[in-house]
N, C-alpha and C positions, 0 to 999 in steps of 0.2 A: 231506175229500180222499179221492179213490178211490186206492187204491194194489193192484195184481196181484202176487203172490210166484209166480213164474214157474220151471216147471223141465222138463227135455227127457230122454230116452233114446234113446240112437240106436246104429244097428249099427255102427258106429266113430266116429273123430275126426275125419274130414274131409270135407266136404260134396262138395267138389271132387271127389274122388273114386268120388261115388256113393252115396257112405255116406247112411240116410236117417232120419228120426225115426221111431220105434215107438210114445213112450209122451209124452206130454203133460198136465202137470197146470198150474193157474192156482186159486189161492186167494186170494179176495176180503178185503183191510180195507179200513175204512173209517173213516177219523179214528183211526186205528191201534188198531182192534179187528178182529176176524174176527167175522166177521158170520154165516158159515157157509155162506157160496154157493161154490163152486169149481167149476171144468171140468177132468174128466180122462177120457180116452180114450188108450185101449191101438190100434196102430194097424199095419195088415198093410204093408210094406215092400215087399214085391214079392223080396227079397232076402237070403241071409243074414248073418246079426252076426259080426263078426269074433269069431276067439276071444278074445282079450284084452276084449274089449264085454261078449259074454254071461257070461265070468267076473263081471263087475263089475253086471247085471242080473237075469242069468239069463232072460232073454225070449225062450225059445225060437222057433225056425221054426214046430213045430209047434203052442207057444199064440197063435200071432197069426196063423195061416192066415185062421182065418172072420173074422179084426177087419176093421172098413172099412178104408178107403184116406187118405191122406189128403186128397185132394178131398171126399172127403164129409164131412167133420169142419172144414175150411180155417173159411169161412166162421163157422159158428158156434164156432169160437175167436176168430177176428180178431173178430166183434161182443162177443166176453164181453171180451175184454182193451182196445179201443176208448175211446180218452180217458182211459187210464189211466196214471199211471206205472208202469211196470215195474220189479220190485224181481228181481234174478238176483245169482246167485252165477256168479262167471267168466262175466258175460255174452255176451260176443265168440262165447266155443261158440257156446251157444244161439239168438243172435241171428241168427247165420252158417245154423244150420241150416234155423231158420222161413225166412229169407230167402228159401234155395234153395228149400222148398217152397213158398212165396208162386208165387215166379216159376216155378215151373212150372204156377202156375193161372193165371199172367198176372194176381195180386194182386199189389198195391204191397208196400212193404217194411215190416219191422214198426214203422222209424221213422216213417213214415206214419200207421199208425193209433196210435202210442203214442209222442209226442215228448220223454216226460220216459224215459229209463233210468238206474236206479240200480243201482249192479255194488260190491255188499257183499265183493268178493276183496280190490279196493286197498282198501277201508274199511276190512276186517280190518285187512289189511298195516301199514296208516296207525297204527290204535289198539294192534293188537301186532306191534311192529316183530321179526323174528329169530326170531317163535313161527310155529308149524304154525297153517295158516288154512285146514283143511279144514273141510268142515260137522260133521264128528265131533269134531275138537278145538273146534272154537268150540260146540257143544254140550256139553262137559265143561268148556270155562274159562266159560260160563255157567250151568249145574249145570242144563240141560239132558234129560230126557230121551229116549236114541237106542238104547235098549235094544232095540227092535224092529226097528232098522236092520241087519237080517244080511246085506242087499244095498239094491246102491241101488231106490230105487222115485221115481219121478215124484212120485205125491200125498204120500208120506211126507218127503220130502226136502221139496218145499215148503211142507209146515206144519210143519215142522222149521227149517227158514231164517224162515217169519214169525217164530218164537217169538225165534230171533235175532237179526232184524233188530231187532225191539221192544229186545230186550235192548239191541242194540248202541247203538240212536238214543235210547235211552231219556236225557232232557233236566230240565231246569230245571221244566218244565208238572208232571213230577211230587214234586220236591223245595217248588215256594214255590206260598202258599195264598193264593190271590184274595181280599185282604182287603175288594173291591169289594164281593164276592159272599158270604162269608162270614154267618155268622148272625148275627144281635144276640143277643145274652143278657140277657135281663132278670132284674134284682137284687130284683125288689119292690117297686119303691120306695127303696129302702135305700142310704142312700150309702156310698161306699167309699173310702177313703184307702190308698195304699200308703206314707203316711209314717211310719207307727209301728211298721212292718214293720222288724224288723231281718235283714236280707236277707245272705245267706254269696256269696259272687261268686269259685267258683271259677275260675284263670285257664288257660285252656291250656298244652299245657305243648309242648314244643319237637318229641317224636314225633306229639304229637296236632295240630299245628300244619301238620306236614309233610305228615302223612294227608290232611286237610283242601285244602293245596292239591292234592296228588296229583287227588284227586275234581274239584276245579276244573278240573283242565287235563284231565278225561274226558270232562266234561261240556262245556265250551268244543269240546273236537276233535266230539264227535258232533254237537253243535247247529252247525257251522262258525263260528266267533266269535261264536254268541251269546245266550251264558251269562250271564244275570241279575246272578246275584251278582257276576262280573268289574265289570259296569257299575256297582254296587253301593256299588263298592270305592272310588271318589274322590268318592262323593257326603257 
């Protein structure tokens, strides 16, 4: 499965307005590894970044004078992201602003070239209800490092979100062991009996118990209902 971690800078908040995208980055997994392919271009506006933007960027007028436009960059974006799912953090932003820029090349919408979008903000929201779900706190409730993050950046934020998303979707496939596939161990020859074994069977105890479902019902919420061991449970 191709999956794109998608992330934008623009000189404000509203597309509608004029506002326009500068900075652009897309980092490639694949079967939820980073493979190490990613597209990021820095990109000239034609205009400048509100001040509240550049506070939060720093991408000056003056570093993105010589950058392309983005017509010249449009195209080979939309082909690197192209049949991909789209994995964004507050996707609506971002999605809002490609859009605008699409359609002023008279390219379709980014649902068009990329029909699956995943928007990891309600994902947060969902898994930590009442806690802060910015990309900085869910890097430190994931232990995370964003110690390079002094501002936002395009390519750093979204190899900062894959590492989070992993965390967050992180499932069943890596808790229980394909006993399909597993190795055979051979004894030698030698037979073995576990009956002579006297065997100590410690039992759970009621906080270890509690923990245990806690874990269940994280892993059920990330997988969407479908957590192994839940099904597990009335066999």
């Amino acid at each position: 499965m191709r999956q794109i971690i998608l992330d934008t800078e623009t000189t404000g908040l509203d597309p509608k307005l004029g506002h326009r995208v500068i900075e652009v980055a897309a980092v490639e997994l694949v079967d939820r590894r980073l493979t190490g392919q990613h597209f990021h271009r820095y990109i000239n506006p034609e205009r400048p970044s509100d001040e509240g933007a550049l506070q939060v960027h720093g991408l000056t007028e003056e570093f993105l004078l010589d950058k392309p436009k983005f017509g010249d960059v449009a195209r080979e974006l939309r082909d690197f992201i192209r049949d991909s799912e789209l994995v964004i953090h507050n996707a609506p932003f971002d999605v809002a602003f490609l859009n605008r820029e699409f359609s002023l090349l008279d390219l379709k919408s980014v649902g068009e070239y990329c029909p699956s979008i995943v928007d990891t903000l309600p994902m947060s929201r969902e898994l930590h209800p009442g806690k802060r779900n910015n990309l900085d706190a869910l890097c430190d409730r994931y232990q995370i490092d964003n110690s390079k993050r002094t501002m936002h950046g395009a390519l750093l934020d979204a190899n900062l979100l894959a590492e989070v998303y992993l965390a967050m979707t992180r499932g069943q496939e890596s808790l229980i062991m394909d006993v399909e596939t597993a190795p055979q161990v051979s004894l030698g020859g030698q037979g073995f009996s576990a009956g002579a074994l006297d065997l100590i069977v410690l039992a759970a105890d009621a906080e270890e118990i509690a923990a245990h479902e806690k874990q269940l019902e994280d892993i059920d919420k990330a997988s969407k209902g479908k957590c192994v061991w839940r099904s597990l449970e009335s066999v």
